[in-house]
KETI-516288 format. One line per field, with one value per residue (C-alpha): x, y, z; residue number from 1; residue in one letter. Coordinates in steps of 0.2 Angstrom, whole numbers, plus 2048, in hexadecimal, padded with zeros to 3 digits. Layout:
// residues N
east = c(X|...)
north = c(Y|...)
up = c(Z|...)
n = c(NUM|...)
res = c(A|...)
// end
This chain:
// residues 518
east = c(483|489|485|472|470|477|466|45C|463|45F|450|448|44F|44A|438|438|43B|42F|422|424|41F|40B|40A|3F6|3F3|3EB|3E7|3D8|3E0|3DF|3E1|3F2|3F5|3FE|3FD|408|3FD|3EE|3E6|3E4|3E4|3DE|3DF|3D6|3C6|3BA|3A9|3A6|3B7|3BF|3CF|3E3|3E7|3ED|3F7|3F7|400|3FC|409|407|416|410|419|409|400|3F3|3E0|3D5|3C4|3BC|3C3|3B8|3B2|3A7|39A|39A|393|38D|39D|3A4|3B8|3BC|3CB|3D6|3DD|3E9|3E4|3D1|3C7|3B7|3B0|3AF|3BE|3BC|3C9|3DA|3E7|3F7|408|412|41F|419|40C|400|3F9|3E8|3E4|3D7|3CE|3BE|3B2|3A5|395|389|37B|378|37F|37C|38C|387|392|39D|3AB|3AE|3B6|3B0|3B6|3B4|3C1|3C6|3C2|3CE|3C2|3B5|3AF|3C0|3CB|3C4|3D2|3CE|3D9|3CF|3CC|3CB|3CA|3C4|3B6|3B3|3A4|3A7|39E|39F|39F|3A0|398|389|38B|37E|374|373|383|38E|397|39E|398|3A5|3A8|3A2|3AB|3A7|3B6|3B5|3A3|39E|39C|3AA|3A7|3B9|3BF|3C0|3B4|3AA|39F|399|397|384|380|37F|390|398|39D|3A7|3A8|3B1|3A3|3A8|3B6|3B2|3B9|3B7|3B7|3BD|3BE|3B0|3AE|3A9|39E|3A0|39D|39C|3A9|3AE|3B0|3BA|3B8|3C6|3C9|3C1|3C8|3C7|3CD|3CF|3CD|3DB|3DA|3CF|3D0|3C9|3C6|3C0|3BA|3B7|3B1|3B2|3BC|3C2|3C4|3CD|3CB|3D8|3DE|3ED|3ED|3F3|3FB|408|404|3EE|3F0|3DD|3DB|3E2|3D8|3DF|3DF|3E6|3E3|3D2|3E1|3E0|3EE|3FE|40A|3FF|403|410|40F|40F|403|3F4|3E6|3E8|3E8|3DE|3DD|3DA|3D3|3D6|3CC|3C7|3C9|3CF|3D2|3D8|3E2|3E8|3EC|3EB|3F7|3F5|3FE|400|3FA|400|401|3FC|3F6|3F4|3F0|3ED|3EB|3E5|3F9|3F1|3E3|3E3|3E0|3EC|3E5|3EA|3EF|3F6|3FD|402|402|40B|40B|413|418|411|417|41A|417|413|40C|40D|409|407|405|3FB|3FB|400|403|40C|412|416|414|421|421|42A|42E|428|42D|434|431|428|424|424|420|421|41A|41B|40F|410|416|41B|41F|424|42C|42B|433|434|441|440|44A|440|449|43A|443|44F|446|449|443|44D|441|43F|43A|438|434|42B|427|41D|41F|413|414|41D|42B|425|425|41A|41F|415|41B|424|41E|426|42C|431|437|43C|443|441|44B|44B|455|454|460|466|470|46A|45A|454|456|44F|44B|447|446|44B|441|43E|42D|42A|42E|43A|43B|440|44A|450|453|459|457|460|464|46B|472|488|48E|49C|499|498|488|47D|483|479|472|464|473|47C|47A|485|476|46B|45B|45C|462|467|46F|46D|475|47B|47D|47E|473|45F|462|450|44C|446|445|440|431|42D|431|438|438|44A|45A|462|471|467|471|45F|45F|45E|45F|44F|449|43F|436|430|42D|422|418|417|41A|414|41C|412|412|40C|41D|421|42E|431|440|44C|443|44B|448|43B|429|432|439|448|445|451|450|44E)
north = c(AE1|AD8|AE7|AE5|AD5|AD6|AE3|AD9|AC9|AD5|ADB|AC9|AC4|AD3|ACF|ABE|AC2|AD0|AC2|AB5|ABF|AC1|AD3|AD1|AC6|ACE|AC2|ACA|AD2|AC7|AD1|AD6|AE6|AF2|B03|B14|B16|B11|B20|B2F|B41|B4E|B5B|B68|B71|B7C|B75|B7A|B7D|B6F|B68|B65|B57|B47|B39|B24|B19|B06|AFA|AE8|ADF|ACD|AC6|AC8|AD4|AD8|AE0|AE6|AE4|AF4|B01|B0E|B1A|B0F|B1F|B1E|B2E|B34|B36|B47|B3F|B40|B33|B33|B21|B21|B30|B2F|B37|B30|B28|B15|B0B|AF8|AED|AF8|AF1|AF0|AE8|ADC|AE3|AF3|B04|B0F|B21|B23|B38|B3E|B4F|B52|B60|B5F|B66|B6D|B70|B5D|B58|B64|B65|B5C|B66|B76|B6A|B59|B4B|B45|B33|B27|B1A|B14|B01|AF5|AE6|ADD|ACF|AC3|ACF|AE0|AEB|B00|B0F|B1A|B2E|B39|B4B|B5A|B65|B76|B80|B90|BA4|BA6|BB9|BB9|BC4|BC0|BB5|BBB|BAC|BB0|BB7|BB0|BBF|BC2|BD2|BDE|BEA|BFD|C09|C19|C25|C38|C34|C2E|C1A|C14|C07|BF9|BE8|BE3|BD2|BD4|BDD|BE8|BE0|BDE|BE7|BD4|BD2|BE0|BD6|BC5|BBC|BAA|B9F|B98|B9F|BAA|BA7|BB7|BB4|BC3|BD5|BD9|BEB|BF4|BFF|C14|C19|C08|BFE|BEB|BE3|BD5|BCC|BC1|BB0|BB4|BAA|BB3|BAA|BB1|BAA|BAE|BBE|BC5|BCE|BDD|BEF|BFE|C0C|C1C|C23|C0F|C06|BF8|BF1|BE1|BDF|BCF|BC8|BC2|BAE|BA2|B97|B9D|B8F|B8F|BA3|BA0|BB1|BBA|BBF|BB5|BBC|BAD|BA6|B97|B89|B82|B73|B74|B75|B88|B8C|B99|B9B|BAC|BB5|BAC|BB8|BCC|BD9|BE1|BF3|C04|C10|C22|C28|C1A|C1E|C19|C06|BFC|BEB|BE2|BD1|BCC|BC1|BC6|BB9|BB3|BC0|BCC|BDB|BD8|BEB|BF9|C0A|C17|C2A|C36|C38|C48|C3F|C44|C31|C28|C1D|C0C|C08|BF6|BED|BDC|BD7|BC9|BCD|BBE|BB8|BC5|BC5|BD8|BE0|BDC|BEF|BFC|C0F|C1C|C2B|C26|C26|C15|C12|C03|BFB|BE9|BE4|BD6|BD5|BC9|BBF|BCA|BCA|BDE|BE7|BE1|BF4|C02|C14|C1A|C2B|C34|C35|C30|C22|C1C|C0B|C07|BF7|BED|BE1|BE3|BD4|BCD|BBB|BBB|BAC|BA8|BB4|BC5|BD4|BE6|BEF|BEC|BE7|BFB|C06|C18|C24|C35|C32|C26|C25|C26|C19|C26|C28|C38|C39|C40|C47|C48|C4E|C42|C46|C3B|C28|C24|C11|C0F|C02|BF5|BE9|BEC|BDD|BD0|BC5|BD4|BE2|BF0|BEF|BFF|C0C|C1E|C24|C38|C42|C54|C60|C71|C70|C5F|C57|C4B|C45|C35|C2D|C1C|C1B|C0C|C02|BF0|BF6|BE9|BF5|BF4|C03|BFB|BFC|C0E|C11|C1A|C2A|C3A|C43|C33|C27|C31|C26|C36|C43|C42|C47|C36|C29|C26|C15|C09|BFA|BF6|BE4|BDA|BC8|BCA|BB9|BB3|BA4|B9D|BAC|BA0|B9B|BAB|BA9|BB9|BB6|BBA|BB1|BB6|BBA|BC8|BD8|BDF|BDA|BE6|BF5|BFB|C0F|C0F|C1E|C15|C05|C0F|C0F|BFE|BF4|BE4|BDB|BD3|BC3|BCF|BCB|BDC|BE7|BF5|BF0|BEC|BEE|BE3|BEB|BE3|BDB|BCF|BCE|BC1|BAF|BA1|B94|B83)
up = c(DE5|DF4|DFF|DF8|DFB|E0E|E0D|E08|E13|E20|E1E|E1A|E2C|E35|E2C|E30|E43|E45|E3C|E49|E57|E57|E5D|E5B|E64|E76|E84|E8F|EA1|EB0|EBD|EBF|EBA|EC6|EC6|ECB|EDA|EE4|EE5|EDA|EE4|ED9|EE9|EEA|EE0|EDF|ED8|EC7|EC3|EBB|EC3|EBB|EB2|EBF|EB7|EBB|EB3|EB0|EAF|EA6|EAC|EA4|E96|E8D|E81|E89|E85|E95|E93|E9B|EA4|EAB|EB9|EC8|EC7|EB3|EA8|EB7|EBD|EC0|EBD|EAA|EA2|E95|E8F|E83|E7C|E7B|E87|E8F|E9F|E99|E8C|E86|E81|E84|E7E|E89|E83|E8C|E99|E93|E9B|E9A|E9E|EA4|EA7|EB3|EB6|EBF|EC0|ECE|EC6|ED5|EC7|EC7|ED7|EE7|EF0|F01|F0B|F08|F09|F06|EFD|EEB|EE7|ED7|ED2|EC1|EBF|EB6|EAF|EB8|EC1|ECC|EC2|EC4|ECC|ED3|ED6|EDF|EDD|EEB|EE6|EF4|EEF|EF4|EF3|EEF|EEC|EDA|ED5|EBF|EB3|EA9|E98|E89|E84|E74|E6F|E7C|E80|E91|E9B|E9C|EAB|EA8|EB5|EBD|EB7|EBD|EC1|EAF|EA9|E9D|E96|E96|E8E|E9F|EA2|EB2|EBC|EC9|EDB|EE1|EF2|EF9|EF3|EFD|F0C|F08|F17|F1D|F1C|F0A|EFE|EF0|EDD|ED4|EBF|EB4|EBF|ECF|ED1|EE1|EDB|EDC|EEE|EF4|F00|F00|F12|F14|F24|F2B|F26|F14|F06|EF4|EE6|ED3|EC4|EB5|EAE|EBD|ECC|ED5|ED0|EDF|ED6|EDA|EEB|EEF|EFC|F00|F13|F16|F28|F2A|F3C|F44|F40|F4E|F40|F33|F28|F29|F2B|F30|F36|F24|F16|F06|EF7|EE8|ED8|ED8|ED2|EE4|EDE|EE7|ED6|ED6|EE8|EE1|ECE|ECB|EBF|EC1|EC1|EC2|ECF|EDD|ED2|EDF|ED1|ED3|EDE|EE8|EFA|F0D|F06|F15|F15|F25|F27|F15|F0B|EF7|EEA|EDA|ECF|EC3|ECC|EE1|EE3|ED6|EDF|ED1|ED8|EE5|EEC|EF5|EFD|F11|F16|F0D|EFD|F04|F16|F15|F25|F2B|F17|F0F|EFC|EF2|EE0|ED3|EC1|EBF|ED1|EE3|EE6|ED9|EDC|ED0|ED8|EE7|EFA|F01|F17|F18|F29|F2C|F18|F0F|EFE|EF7|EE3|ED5|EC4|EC2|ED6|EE7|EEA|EDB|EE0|ED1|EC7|ED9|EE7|EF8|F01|F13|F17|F28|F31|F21|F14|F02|EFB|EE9|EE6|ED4|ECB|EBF|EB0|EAF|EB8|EB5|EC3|ED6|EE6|EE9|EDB|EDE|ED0|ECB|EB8|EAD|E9A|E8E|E7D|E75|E83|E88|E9B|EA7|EB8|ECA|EDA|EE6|EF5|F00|EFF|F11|F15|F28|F30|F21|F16|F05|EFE|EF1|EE5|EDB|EDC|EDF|EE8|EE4|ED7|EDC|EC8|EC8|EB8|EC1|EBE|ECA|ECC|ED3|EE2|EE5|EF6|EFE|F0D|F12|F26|F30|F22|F1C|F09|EFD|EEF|EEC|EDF|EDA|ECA|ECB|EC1|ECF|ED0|ED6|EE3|EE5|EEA|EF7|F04|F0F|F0C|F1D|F13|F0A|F14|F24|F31|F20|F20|F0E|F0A|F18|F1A|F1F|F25|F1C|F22|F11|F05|EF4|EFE|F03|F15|F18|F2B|F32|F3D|F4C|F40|F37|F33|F35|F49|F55|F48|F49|F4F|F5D|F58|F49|F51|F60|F4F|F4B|F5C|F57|F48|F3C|F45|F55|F5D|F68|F60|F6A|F75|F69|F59|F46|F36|F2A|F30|F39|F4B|F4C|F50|F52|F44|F49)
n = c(1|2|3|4|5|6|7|8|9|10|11|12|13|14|15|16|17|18|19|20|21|22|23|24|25|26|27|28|29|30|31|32|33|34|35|36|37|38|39|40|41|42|43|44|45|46|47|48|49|50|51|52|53|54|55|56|57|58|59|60|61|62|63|64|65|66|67|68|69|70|71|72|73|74|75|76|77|78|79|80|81|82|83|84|85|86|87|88|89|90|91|92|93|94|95|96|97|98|99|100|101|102|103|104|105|106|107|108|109|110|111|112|113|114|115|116|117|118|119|120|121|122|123|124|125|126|127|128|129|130|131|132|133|134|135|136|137|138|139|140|141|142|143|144|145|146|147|148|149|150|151|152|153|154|155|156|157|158|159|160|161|162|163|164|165|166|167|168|169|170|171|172|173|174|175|176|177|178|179|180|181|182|183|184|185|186|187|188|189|190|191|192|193|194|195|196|197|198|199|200|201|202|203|204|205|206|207|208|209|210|211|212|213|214|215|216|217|218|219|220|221|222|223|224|225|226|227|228|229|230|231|232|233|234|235|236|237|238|239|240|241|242|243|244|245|246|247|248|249|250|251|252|253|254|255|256|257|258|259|260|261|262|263|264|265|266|267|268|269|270|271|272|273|274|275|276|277|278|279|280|281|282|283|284|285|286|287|288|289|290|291|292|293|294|295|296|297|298|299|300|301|302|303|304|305|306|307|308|309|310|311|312|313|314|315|316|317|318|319|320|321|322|323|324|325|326|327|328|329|330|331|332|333|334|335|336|337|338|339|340|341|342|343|344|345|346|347|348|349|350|351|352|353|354|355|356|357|358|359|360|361|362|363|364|365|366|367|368|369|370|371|372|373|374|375|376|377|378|379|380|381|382|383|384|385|386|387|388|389|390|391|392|393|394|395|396|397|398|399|400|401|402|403|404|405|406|407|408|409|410|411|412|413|414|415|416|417|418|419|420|421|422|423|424|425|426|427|428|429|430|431|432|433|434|435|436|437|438|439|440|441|442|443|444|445|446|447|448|449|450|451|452|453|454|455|456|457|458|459|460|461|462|463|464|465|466|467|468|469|470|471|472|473|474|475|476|477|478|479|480|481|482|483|484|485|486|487|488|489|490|491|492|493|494|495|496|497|498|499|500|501|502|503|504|505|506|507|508|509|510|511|512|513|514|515|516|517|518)
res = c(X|X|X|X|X|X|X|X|X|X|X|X|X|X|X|X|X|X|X|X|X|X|X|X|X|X|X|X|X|X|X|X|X|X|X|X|X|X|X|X|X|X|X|X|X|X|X|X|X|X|X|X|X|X|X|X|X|X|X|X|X|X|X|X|X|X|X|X|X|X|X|X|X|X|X|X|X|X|X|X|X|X|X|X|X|X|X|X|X|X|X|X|X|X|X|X|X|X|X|X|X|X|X|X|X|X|X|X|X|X|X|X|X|X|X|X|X|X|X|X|X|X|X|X|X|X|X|X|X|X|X|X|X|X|X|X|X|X|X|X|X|X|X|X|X|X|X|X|X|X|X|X|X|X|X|X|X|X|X|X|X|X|X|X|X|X|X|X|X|X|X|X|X|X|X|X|X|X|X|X|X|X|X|X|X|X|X|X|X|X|X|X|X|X|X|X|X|X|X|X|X|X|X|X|X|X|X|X|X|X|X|X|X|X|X|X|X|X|X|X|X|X|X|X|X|X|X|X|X|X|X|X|X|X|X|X|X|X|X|X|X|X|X|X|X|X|X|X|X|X|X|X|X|X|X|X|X|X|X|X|X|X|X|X|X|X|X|X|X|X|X|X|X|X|X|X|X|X|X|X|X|X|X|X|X|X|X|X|X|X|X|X|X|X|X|X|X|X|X|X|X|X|X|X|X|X|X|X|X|X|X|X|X|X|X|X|X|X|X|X|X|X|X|X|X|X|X|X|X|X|X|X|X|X|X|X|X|X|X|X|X|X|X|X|X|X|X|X|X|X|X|X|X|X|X|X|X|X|X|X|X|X|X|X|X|X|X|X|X|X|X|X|X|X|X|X|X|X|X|X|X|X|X|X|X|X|X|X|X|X|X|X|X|X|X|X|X|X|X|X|X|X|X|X|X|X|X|X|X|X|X|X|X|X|X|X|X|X|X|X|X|X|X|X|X|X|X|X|X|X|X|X|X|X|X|X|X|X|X|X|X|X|X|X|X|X|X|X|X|X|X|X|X|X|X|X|X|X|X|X|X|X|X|X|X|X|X|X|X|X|X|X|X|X|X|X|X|X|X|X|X|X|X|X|X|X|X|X|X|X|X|X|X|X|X|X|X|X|X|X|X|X|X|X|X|X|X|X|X|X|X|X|X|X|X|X|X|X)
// end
């Protein structure tokens, strides 16, 4: 009984307390609200594609409750800035109510829409502000947002029904129709040039007998789930430059996602993969830096083709969700190429074919989840969903003077399903190799690191001496094991590296001549 009353006692005051305070009672806003910055920055958009969503908050630090008459976008609804106050979305509030000594969120996004306002240039800087009241006690933050005006290459919407094109594809000379959302490039489209970037939504596809150009300086920018597809008898011809400035890279062709916000710059998985169909021929890339994506190249085919499939120099491939270059029995020249950060291996050549990469760096310092695969992968089989295995013929896989490292151990597996009447040949010379046995599980013909035919001068385990490997700087110290290591034969080959520093004297392994770090 007591212990009920003392309940109720309790109650009754707590009641009593809460009733003398009139939490109802807003006085208007004078002026005096503060606010976490003067400026909103949304960075960077493309027009027509709407931007991330940017915070502000808005502090009242009065002792009073207080209701703010209006708060709103200076351009009102013909603003391209949307905000969201306390959970309602819209471009104009009235009477928001704040507490004392307490905040807000306010939430902006904008889309610059060119079908009611013509961008003025191909680049320029979009403001608003959000206003806090009116009149002696009307108070801004300002928003300042840079637009780009962009090539936009997409497939055709029905009216009716809604329904996305999807891409057919030449196949063995006959149309297949795919679930793949896209289309076939125009014969206008066949040359992107630098004059303004291109955004490319669901898959472009060079057409049959056709080749895409690239010109130096190009900017292409993909959309989720999109990428690009050259099909048979196609090519593609990325004709990149060496760039005075490793940061601008003004010379490269740039292949990324369209999120142009800084917290994108390196997220992996953002759109899909630049896709060399079987059959597609004497595709070119120099001077190109590919990132972001699920797979950065996938060459299918044609390991017997007498002009290697793909040539690929001077290449910075970057932050891929499965793998930075993938090859499944095709014919891939590579000199000068660093592959860095995916989420099972930088380089797979896998189910055979034919492979030689020179003067190059394949590392993986993936920390984003568990990977199964090591930087290097190197096999002669693919299995089918019933765990049957196909085999081709492994021509060759030659990797000369490169570093194949990463944060794992081993760095490369070399996975052959024997069988007489395939080939199986690879070799490893004058290479930085991070792969320790001590575990004992490689065992075999493929891990004698004595046989001659396989591997010869490799330097196991010792520090690349990356400058800044989880940055993908993969640039290398004058303490580098990898210094002065180099073949001269193979660097006669390659005698610039890929920052077109002279290599021939004393030649470093990987894309990189030693610097001194600062």
């Amino acid at each position: 009984m007591k212990r009920l009353l003392y309940l109720i006692t309790t109650f009754t005051i707590i009641l009593t307390w809460s009733s003398c305070r009139n939490d109802f009672e807003f006085s208007p806003s004078t002026g005096n609200l503060t606010f976490s910055k003067d400026t909103v920055y949304l960075d960077t958009i493309f027009a027509n594609i709407g931007s991330s969503t940017y915070n502000l908050k808005v502090y009242n630090n009065s002792d009073e409750d207080i209701s703010i008459p209006t708060i709103q976008l200076s351009n009102g609804e013909n603003s391209g800035y949307r905000l969201n106050v306390d959970g309602i979305s819209g471009k104009s509030f009235e009477n928001v109510q704040l507490l004392a000594k307490d905040s807000m969120f306010v939430f902006v996004e904008t889309t610059y829409n060119t079908a009611t306002n013509p961008l003025p240039t191909t680049e320029f800087l979009y403001t608003d502000a959000i206003e806090f009241d009116s009149g002696n006690n009307l108070q801004k933050v300002e928003l300042v947002t840079l637009v780009k005006d962009a090539i936009f290459i997409y497939p055709d919407r029905d009216n009716t029904t809604q329904v996305i094109e999807k891409l057919t594809l030449t196949v063995d000379g006959e149309p297949v129709e795919t679930e793949l959302q896209g289309r076939e490039l125009l014969p206008e489209e066949l040359t992107f040039t630098n004059q303004k970037p291109y955004v490319i939504y669901g898959y472009a596809a060079v057409p049959a007998g056709e080749t895409l150009t690239i010109d130096a300086g190009a900017r292409i920018h993909f959309h989720a789930n999109s990428g690009l597809i050259v099909q048979e008898n196609a090519s593609l011809n990325v004709n990149g430059a060496l760039s005075n400035d490793e940061e601008l890279l003004e010379n490269q062709v740039i292949f990324e996602s369209d999120r142009l916000e800084p917290i994108y710059s390196d997220v992996p998985g953002q759109w899909g993969t630049i896709w060399l169909f079987e059959n597609s021929q004497n595709n070119i890339i120099n001077y190109a830096t590919i990132k972001n994506g699920t797979v950065g190249i996938l060459s299918d085919g044609n390991a017997d083709a007498v002009t290697d499939k793909l040539t690929i120099t001077n290449s910075q491939i970057y932050n891929f969700s499965t793998f930075g270059i993938l090859g499944r029995n095709t014919s891939i020249n590579a000199q000068n190429i660093v592959i860095n950060n995916a989420g099972q291996s930088s380089f797979g050549a896998t189910l055979g074919g034919k492979y030689n990469v020179t003067h190059s760096t394949i590392a993986n310092y993936w920390s984003n989840s568990f990977r199964q695969f090591p930087a290097l992968l190197i096999n002669n089989f693919v299995l089918d969903e019933n765990n049957t295995a196909f085999l081709a013929d492994l021509t060759e896989a030659n990797f000369n003077n490169c570093i194949i490292y990463g944060n794992d151990n081993p760095e490369l597996i070399v996975d052959e399903i024997e069988d007489n009447s395939v080939l199986f040949n690879f070799k490893l010379t004058n290479c930085l190799l991070r792969f320790d046995n001590n575990s004992g599980n490689f065992s075999g013909n493929n891990y004698d690191f004595s046989n001659t035919a396989h591997y010869e001068n490799i330097i196991f385990n010792q520090d690349p001496n990356f400058r800044n490997p989880s940055a993908n700087d993969l640039i290398i110290g004058e303490t580098s094991a990898a210094n002065n290591q180099g073949n001269t034969t193979f660097a006669t080959q390659v005698p610039n590296d890929i920052l077109g520093v002279n290599r021939t004297v004393s030649p470093d392994l990987g894309a990189y001549q030693h610097v001194i770090f600062e």
